[in-house]
N, C-alpha and C positions, 0 to 999 in steps of 0.2 A: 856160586858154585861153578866149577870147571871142569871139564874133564881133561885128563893127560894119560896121554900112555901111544902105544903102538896101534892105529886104526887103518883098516885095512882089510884087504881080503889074505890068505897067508901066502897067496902072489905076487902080493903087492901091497907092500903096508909104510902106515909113514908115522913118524915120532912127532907126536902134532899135541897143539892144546885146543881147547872149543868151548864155547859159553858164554851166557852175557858178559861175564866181569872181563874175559879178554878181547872182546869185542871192543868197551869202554877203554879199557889201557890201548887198542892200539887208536881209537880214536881219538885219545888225550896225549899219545907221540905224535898226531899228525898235528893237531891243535898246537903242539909247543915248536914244533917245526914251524909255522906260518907268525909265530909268534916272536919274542926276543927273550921267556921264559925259557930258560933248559928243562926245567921240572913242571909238570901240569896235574896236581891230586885231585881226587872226586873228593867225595863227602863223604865218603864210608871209610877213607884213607885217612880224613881231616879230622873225623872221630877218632881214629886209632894215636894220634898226635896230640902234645899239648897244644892248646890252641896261641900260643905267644912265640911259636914258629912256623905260624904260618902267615902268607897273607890272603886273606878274601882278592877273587880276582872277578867277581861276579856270576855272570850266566851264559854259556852258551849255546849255541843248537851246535848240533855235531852229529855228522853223516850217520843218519839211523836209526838216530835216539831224536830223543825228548831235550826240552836243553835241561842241562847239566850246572851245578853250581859248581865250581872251580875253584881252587887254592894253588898257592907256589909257595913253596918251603924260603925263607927267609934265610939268609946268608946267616953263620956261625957269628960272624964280627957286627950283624945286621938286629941280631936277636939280642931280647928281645925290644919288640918295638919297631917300628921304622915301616917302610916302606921301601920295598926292592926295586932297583934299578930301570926303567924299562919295562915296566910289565904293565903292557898291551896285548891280550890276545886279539886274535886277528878270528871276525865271525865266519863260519863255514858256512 
């Protein structure tokens, strides 16, 4: 769950998100920055997907959490099957 909306005092308020799930996404953008993955999915993302576009890319720890199992979505022309290019994440 998330919250969105305007938080704030009505001073001073700002258009923000909050909660664990965007905590996770921004620390699986840092994860794919230090990586050579453009895309970095959790497991609850990897549920929502057939599993023959993705690839398993193991486990990592990540600022904050617990480690994390990880997926990368498989190129269009890659699917399905294969193994994507480069894909090394890099442990934080």
């Amino acid at each position: 769950r998330a919250l969105v909306g305007d938080l704030g005092t009505p001073f001073r308020s700002t258009y923000t998100a909050v909660g664990d799930v965007i905590n996770l996404a921004s620390r699986l953008q840092e994860a794919a920055r230090g990586s050579q993955c453009d895309i970095l999915v959790s497991c609850a993302m990897a549920d929502a997907l057939p599993e023959r576009y993705l690839y398993p890319m193991g486990t990592i720890a990540l600022r904050g959490l617990s480690h994390v199992k990880i997926f990368t979505p498989l190129a269009v022309h890659e699917a399905p099957g294969g193994r994507p290019k480069n894909t090394t994440p890099r442990e934080q």
